[in-house]
ZASEMAR-180739 format. One line per field, with one value per residue: residue number from 0; x, y, z of N, C-alpha, C, O in turn. Coordinates in pm, 1 decimal, decimal comma, m for minus. Atoms other than C-alpha are relative to their C-alpha. Layout:
// ZASEMAR-180739
i	c(NUM; ...)
n_u	c(X; ...)
n_v	c(Y; ...)
n_w	c(Z; ...)
ca_u	c(X; ...)
ca_v	c(Y; ...)
ca_w	c(Z; ...)
c_u	c(X; ...)
c_v	c(Y; ...)
c_w	c(Z; ...)
o_u	c(X; ...)
o_v	c(Y; ...)
o_w	c(Z; ...)
This chain:
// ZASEMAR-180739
i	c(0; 1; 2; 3; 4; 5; 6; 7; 8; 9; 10; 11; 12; 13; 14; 15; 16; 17; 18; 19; 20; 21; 22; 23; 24; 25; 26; 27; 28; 29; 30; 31; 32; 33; 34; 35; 36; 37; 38; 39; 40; 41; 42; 43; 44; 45; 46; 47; 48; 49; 50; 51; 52; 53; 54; 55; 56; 57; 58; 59; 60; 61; 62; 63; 64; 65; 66; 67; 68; 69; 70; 71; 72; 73; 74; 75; 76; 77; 78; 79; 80; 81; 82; 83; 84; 85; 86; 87; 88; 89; 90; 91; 92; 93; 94; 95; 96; 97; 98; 99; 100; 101; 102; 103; 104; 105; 106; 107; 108; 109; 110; 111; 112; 113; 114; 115; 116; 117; 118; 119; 120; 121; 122; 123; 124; 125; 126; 127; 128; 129; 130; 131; 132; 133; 134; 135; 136; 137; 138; 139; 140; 141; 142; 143; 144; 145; 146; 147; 148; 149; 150; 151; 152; 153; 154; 155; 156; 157; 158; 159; 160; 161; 162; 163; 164; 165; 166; 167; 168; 169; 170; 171; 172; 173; 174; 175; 176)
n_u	c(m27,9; 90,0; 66,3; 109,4; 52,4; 74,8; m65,6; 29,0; 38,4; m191,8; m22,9; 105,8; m96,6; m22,6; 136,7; 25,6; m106,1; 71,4; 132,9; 1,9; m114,9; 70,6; m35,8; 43,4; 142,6; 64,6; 92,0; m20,0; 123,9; 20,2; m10,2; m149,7; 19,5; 90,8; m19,4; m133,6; m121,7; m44,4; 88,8; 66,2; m82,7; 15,7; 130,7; 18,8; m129,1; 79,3; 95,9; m51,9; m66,0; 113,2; 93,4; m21,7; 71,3; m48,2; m112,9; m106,1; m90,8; m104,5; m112,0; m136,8; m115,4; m48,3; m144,8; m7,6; 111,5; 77,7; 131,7; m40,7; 157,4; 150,3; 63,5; 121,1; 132,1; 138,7; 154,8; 42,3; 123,6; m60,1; 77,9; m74,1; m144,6; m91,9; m96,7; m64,9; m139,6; m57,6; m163,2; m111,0; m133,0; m55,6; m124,5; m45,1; m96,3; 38,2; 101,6; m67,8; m104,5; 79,4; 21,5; 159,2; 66,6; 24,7; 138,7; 125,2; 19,8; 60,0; 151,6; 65,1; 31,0; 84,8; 101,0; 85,3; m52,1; 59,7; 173,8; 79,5; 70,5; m10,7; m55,5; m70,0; 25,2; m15,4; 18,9; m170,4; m19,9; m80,6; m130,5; m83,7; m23,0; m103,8; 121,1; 89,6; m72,8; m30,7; 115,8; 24,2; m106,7; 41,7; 71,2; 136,0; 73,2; 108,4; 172,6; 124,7; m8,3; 52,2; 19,1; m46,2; 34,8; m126,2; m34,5; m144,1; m88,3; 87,4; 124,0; 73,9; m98,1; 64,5; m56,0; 34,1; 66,1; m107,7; 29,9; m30,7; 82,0; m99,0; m20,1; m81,5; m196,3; m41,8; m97,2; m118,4; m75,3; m42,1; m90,2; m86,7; m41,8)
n_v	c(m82,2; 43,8; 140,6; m34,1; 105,9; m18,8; m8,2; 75,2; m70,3; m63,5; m86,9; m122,6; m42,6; m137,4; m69,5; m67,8; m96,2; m107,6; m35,9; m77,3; m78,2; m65,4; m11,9; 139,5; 88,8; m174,4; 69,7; 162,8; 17,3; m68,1; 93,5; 2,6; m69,6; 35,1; 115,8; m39,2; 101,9; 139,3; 52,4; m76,1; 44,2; 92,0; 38,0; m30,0; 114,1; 100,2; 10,4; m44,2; 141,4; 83,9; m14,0; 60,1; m25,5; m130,3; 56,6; m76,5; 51,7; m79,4; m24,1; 75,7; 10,8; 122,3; m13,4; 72,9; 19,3; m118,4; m47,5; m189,2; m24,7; 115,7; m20,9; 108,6; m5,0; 15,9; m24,6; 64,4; 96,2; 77,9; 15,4; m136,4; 37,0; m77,1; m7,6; m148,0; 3,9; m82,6; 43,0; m37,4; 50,8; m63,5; 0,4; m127,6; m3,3; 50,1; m54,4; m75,7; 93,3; 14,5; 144,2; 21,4; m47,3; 163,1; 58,5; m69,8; 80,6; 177,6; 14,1; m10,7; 129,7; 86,9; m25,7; 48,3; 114,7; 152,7; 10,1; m40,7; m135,3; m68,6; m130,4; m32,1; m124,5; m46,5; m135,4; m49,2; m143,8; m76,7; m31,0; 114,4; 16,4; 109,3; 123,6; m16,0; 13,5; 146,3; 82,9; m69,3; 62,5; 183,0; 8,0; m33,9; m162,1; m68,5; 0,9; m116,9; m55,9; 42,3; m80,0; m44,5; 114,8; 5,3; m75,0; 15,7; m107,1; m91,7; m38,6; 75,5; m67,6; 91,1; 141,5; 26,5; 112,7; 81,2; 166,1; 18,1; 87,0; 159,1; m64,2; m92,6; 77,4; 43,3; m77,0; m37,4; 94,3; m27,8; m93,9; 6,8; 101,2)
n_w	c(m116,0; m119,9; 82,1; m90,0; m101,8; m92,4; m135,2; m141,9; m137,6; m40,8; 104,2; m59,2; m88,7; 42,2; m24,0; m56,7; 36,7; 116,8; m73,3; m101,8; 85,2; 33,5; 162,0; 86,1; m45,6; 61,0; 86,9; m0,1; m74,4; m122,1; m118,2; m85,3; m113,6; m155,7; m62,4; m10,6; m23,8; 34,3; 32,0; 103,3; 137,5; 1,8; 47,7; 177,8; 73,9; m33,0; 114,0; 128,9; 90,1; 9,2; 105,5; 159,8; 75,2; 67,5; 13,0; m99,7; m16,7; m23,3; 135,9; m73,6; 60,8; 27,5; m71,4; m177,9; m45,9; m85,5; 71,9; 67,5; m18,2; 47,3; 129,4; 47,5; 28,1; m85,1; 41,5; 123,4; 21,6; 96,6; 136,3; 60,6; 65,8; 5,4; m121,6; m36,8; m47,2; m119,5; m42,6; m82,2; m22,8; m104,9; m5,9; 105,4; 43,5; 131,0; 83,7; 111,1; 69,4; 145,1; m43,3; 0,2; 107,1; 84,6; m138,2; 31,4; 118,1; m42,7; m67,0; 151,5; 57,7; m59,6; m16,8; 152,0; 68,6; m117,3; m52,7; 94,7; m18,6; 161,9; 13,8; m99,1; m9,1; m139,7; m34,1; m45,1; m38,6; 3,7; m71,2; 19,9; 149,1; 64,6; m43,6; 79,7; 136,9; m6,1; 38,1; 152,7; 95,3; 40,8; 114,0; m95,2; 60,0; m102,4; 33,1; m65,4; m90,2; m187,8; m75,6; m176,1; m82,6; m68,6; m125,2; m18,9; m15,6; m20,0; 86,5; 117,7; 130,4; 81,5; 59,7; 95,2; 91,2; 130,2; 87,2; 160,6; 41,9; 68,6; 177,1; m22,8; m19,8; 147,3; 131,9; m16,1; m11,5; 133,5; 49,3; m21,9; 19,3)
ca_u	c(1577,7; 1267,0; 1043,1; 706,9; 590,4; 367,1; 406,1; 451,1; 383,4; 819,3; 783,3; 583,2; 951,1; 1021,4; 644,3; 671,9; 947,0; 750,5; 418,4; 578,5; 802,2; 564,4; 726,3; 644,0; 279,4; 237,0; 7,8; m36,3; m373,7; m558,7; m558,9; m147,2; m228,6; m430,2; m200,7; 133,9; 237,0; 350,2; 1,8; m187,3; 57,7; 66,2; m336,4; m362,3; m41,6; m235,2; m557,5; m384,5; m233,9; m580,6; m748,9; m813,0; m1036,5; m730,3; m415,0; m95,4; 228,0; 578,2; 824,5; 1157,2; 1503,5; 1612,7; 1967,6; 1920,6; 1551,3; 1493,8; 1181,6; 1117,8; 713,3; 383,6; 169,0; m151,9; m486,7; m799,4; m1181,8; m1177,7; m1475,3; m1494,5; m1840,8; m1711,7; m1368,9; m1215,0; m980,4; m808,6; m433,1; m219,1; 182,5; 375,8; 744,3; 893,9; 1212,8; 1315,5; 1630,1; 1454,1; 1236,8; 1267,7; 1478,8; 1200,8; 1115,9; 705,8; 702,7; 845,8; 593,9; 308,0; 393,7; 394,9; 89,6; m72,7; 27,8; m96,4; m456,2; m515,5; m331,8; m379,8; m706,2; m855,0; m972,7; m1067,0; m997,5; m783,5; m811,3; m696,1; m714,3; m378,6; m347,4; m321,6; m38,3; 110,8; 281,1; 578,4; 228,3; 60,3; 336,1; 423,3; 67,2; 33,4; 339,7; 195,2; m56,1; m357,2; m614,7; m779,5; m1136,9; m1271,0; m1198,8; m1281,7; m1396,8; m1157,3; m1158,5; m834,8; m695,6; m310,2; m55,4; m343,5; m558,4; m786,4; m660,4; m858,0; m784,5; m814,6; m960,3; m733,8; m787,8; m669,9; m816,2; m697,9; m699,9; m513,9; m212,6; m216,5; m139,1; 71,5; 262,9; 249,5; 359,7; 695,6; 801,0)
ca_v	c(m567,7; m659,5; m992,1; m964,3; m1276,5; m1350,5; m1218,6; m1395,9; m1332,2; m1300,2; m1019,9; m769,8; m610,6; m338,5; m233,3; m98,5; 135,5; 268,8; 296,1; 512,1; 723,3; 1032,6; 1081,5; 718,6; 703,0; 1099,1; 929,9; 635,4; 450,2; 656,8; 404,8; 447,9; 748,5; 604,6; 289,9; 293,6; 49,6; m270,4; m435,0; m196,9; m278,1; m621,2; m659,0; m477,6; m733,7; m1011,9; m931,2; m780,6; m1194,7; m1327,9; m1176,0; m1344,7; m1154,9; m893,2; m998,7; m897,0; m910,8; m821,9; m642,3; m820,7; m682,1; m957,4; m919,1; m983,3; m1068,5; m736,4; m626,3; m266,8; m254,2; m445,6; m414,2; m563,6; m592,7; m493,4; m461,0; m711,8; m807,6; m1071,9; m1055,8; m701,5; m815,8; m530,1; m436,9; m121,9; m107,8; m5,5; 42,9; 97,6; 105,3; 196,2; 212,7; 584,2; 539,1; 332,6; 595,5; 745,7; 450,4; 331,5; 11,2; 129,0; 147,4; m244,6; m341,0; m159,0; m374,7; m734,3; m636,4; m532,1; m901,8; m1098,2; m885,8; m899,2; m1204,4; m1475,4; m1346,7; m1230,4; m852,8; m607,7; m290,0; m181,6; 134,3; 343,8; 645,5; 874,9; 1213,0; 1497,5; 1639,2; 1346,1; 1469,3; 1194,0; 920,2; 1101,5; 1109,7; 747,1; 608,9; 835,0; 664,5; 299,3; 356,1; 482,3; 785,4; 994,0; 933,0; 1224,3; 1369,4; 1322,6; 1629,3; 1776,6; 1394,7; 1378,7; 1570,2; 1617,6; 1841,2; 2065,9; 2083,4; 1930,0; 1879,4; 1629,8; 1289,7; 1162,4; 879,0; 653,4; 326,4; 142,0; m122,0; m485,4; m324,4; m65,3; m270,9; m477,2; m239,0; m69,1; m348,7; m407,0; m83,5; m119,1; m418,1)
ca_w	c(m545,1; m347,0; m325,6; m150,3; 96,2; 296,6; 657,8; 1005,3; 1331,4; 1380,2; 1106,6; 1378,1; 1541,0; 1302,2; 1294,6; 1622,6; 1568,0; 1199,9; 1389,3; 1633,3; 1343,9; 1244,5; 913,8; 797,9; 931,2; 805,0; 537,6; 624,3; 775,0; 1067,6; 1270,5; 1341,5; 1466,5; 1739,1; 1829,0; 1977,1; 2210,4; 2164,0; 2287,2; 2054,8; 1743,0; 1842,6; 1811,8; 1454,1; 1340,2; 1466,3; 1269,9; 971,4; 943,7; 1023,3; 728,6; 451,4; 287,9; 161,0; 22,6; 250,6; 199,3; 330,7; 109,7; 188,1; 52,4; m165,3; m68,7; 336,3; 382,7; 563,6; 591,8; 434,1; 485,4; 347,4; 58,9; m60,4; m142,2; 70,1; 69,9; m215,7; m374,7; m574,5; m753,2; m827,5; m920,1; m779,8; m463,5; m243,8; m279,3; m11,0; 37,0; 293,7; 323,4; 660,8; 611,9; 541,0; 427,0; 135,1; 29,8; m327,3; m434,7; m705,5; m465,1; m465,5; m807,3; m862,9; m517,4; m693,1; m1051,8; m843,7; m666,5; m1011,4; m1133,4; m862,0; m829,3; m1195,1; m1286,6; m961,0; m843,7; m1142,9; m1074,2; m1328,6; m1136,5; m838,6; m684,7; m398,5; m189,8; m136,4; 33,8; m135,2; m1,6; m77,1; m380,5; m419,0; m323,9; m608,0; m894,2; m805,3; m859,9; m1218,7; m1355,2; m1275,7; m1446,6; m1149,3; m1316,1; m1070,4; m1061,3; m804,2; m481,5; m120,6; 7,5; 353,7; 421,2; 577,2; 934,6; 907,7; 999,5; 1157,9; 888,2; 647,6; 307,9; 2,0; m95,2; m381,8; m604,0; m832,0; m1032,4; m1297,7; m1464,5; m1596,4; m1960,8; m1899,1; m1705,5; m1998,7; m2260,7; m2040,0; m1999,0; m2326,7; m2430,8; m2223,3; m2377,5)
c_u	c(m85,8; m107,4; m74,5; 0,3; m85,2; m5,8; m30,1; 5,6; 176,2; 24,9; m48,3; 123,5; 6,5; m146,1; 21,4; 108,5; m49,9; m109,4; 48,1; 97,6; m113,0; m9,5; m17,3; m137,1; m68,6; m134,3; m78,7; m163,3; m6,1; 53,1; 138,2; m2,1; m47,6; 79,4; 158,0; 103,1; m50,1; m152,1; m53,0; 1,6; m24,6; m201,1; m21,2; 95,2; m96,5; m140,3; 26,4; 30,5; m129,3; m78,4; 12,8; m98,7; 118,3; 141,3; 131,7; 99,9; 128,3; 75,3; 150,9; 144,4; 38,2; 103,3; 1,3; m108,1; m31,5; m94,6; m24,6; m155,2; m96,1; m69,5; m103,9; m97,5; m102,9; m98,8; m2,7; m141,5; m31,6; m150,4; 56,9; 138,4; 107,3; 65,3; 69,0; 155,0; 72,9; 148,8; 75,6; 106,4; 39,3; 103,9; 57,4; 80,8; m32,3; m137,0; 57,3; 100,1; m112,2; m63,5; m220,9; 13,5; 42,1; m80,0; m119,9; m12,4; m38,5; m77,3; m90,7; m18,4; m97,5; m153,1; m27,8; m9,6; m3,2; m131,9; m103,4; m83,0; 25,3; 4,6; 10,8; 41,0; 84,0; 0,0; 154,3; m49,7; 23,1; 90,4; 105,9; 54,3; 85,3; m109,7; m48,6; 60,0; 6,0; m123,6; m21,2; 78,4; m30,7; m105,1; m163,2; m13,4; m111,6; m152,4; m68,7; 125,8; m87,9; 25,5; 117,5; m34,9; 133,9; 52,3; 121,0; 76,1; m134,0; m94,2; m89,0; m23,2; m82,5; 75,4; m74,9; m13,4; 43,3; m30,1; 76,3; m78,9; 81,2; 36,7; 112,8; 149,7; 21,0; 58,4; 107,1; 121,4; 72,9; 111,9; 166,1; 83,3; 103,1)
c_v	c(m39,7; m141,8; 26,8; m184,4; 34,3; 62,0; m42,4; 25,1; 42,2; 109,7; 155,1; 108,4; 168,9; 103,9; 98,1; 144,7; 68,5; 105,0; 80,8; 139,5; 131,2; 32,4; m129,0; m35,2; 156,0; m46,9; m96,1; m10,4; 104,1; m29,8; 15,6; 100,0; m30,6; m117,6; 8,8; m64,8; m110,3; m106,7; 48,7; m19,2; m165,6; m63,4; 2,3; m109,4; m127,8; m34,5; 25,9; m215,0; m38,9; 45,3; m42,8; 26,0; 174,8; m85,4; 50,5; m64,9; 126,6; 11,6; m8,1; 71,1; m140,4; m19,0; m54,6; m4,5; 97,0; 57,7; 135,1; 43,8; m103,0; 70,3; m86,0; 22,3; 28,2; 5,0; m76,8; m56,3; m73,1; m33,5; 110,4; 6,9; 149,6; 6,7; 143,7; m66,7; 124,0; m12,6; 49,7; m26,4; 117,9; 57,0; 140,7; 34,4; m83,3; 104,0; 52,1; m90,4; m88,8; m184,2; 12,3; m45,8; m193,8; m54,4; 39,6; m88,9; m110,1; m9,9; 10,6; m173,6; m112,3; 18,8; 3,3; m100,5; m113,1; 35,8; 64,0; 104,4; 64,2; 86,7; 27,1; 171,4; 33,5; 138,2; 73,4; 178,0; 130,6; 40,7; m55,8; 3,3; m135,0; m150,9; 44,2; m72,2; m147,8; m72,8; 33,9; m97,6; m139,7; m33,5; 64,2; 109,5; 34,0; m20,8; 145,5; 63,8; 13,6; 155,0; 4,8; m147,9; m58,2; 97,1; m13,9; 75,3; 114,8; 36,4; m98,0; m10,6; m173,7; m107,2; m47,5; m125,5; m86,6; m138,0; m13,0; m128,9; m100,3; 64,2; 56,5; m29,6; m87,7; 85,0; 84,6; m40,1; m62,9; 95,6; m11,1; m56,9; 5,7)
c_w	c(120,1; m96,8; 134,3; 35,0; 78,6; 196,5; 130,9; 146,8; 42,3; m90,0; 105,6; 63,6; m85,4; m22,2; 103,2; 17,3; m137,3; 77,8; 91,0; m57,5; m30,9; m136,0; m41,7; 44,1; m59,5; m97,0; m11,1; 84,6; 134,5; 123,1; 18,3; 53,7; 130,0; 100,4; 29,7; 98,4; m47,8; m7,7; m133,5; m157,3; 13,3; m36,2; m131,8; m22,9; m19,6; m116,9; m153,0; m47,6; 4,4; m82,2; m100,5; m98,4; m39,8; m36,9; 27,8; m21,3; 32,8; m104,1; 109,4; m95,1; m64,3; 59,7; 161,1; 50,9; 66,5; m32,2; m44,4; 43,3; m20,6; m100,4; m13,3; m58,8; 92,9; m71,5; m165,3; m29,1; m114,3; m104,6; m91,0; m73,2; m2,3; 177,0; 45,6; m11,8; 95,5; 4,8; 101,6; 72,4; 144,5; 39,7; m99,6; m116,1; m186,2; m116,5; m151,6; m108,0; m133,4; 50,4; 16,6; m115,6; m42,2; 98,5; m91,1; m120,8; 49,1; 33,7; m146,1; m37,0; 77,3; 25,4; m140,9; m75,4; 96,3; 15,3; m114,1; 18,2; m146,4; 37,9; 161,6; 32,7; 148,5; 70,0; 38,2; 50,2; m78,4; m48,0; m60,2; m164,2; m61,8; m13,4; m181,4; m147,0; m26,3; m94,9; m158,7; m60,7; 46,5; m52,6; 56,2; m69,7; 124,0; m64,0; 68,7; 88,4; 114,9; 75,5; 121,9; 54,2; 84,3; 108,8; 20,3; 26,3; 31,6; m100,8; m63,3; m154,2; m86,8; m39,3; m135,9; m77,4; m66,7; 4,0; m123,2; m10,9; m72,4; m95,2; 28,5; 65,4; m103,0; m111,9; 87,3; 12,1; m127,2; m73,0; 49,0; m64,5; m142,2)
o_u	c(m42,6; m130,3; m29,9; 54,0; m109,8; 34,1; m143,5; 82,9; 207,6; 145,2; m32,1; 67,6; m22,6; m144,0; 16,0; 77,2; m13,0; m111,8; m50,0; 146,2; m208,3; m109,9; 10,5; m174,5; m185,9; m242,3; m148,4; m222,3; 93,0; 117,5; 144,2; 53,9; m17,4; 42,0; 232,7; 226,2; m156,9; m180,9; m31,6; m90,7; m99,4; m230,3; m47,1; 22,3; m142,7; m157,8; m38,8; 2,7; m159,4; m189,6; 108,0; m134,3; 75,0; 174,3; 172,3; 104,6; 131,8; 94,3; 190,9; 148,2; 45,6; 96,4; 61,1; m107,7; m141,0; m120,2; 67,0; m163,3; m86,4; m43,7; m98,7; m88,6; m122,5; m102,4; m49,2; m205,2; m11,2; m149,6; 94,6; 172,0; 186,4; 27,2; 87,0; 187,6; 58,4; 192,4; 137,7; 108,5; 20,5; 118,6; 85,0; 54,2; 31,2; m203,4; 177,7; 149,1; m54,8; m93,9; m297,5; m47,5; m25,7; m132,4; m189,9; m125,5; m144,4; m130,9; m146,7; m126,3; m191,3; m213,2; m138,5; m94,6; m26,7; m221,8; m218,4; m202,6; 97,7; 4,6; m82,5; 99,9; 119,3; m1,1; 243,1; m133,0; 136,2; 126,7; 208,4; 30,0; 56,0; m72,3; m49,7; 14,2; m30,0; m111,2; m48,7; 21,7; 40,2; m129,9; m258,3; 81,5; m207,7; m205,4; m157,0; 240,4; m207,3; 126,7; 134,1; m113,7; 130,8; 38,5; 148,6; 31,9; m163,8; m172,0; m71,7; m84,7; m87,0; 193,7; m192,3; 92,0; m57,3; m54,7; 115,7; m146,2; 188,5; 154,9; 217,1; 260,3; 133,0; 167,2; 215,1; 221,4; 190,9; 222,5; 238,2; 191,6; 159,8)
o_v	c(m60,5; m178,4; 62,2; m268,9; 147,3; m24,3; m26,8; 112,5; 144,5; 134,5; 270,0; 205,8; 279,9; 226,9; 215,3; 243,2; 185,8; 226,9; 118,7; 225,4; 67,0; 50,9; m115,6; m152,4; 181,6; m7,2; m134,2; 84,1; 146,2; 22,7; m21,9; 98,0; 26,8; m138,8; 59,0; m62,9; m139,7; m168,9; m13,9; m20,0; m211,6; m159,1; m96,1; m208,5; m166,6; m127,5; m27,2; m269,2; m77,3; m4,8; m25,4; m57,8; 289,9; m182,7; 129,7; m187,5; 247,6; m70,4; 41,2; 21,9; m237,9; m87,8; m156,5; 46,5; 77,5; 103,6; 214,0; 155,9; m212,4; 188,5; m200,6; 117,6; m74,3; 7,4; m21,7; m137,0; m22,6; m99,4; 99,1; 86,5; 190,6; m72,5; 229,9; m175,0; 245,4; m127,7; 153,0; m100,6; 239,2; 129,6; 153,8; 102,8; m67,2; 83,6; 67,7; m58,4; m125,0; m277,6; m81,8; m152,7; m267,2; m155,0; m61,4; m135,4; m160,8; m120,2; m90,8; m232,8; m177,8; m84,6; m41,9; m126,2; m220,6; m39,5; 94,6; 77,8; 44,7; 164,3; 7,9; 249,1; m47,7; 231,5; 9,2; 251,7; 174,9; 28,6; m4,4; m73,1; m194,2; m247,4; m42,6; m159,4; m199,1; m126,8; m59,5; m175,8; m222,7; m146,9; 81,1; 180,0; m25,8; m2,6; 211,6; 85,5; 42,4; 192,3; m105,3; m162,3; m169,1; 207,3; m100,1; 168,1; 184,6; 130,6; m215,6; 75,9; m279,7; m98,4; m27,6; m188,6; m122,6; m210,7; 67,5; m176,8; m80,1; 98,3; m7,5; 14,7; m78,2; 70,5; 103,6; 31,6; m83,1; 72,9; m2,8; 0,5; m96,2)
o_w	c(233,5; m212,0; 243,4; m36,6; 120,7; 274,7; 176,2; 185,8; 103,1; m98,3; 64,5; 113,9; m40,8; m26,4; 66,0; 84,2; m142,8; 94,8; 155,0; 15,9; 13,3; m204,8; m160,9; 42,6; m86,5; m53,2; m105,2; 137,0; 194,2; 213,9; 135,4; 163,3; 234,6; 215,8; m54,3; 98,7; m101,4; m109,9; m237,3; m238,7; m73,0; m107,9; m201,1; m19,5; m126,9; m195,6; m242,9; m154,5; m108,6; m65,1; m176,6; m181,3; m44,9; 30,8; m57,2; m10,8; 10,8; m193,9; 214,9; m207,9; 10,5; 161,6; 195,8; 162,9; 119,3; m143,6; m21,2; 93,6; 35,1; m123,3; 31,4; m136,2; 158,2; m194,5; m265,1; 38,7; m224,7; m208,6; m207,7; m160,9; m87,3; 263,2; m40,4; 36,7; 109,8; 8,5; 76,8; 170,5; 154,1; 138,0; m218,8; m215,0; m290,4; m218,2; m171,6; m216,3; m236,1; m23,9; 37,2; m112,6; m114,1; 50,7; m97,8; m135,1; 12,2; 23,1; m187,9; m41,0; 31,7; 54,7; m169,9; m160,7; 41,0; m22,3; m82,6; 5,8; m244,0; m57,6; 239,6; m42,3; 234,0; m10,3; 94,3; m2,5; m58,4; m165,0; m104,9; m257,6; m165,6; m80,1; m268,6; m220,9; m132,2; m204,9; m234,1; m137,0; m10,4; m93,7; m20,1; m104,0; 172,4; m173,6; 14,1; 48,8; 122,0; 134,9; 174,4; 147,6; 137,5; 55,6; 103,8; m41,4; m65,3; m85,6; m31,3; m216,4; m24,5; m72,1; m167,3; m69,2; m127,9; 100,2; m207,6; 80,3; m129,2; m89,7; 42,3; 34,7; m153,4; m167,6; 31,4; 9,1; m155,8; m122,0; m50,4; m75,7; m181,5)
């Protein structure tokens, strides 16, 4: 259904039309709150390709190369052998259709299985119940909670903690099979 790539500076068009959507940034990094035209979007794009200390990629419809969002790796560290994952699909109309959950497996392979990490973690909202369920069923276990560390919809509402660990996508992977 989908096939992640790398993404190129001709990939930045439908960005500015997410980044300016409220319901697709509701969750999403701070920073889209703060950025909104075209320069603004165009800078983050820019540095988002020039990092190479996170691993970024676009999620492409197989079917007609359209782009749907990005996905990756950040804050990797590699004595630590671990990494933040991040997803986000822009494309409303694709929500709910079960396209995190095969983005969230290929990212799994390539951060445990190309770069050799032993545990991938990330932070989610909340709120964010359909964010939450998603991550449970790929295999992420809450570790904690982040104090009122989030400012959304007028309030301040906890985020929360999640990892999994090489092991653990192994046998789950296992187990499927």
């Amino acid at each position: 259904m989908i096939k992640l790539k790398p993404l190129s500076k001709t990939n930045i068009s439908p960005f500015y039309k997410w980044i300016n959507d409220d319901d697709v940034i509701r969750f999403s990094l701070s920073l889209f709150k703060k950025i909104n035209t075209k320069k603004e979007i165009e800078k983050w794009f820019q540095g988002l390709l020039k990092d190479k200390m996170s691993i970024n990629h676009g999620i492409f419809l197989e079917a007609t190369n359209e782009l749907i969002g990005y996905a990756g790796i950040c804050n990797i560290s590699e004595i630590n052998k671990s990494g933040e994952y991040y997803i986000f699909i822009g494309e409303k109309k694709l929500w709910g259709k079960g396209i995190g959950t095969e983005v969230t497996e290929q990212i799994f392979k390539i951060g445990f299985t190309d770069h050799k990490l032993n545990r991938i973690m990330l932070t989610v909202s909340e709120p964010n119940i359909g964010g939450v369920k998603a991550y449970k069923k790929a295999g992420f276990k809450v570790e904690g909670h982040l104090r009122q560390a989030s400012f959304r919809d007028n309030k301040f509402h906890d985020k929360l903690i999640m990892s999994i660990l090489k092991l653990e996508w192994e046998n789950n992977k296992n187990d499927t099979l």
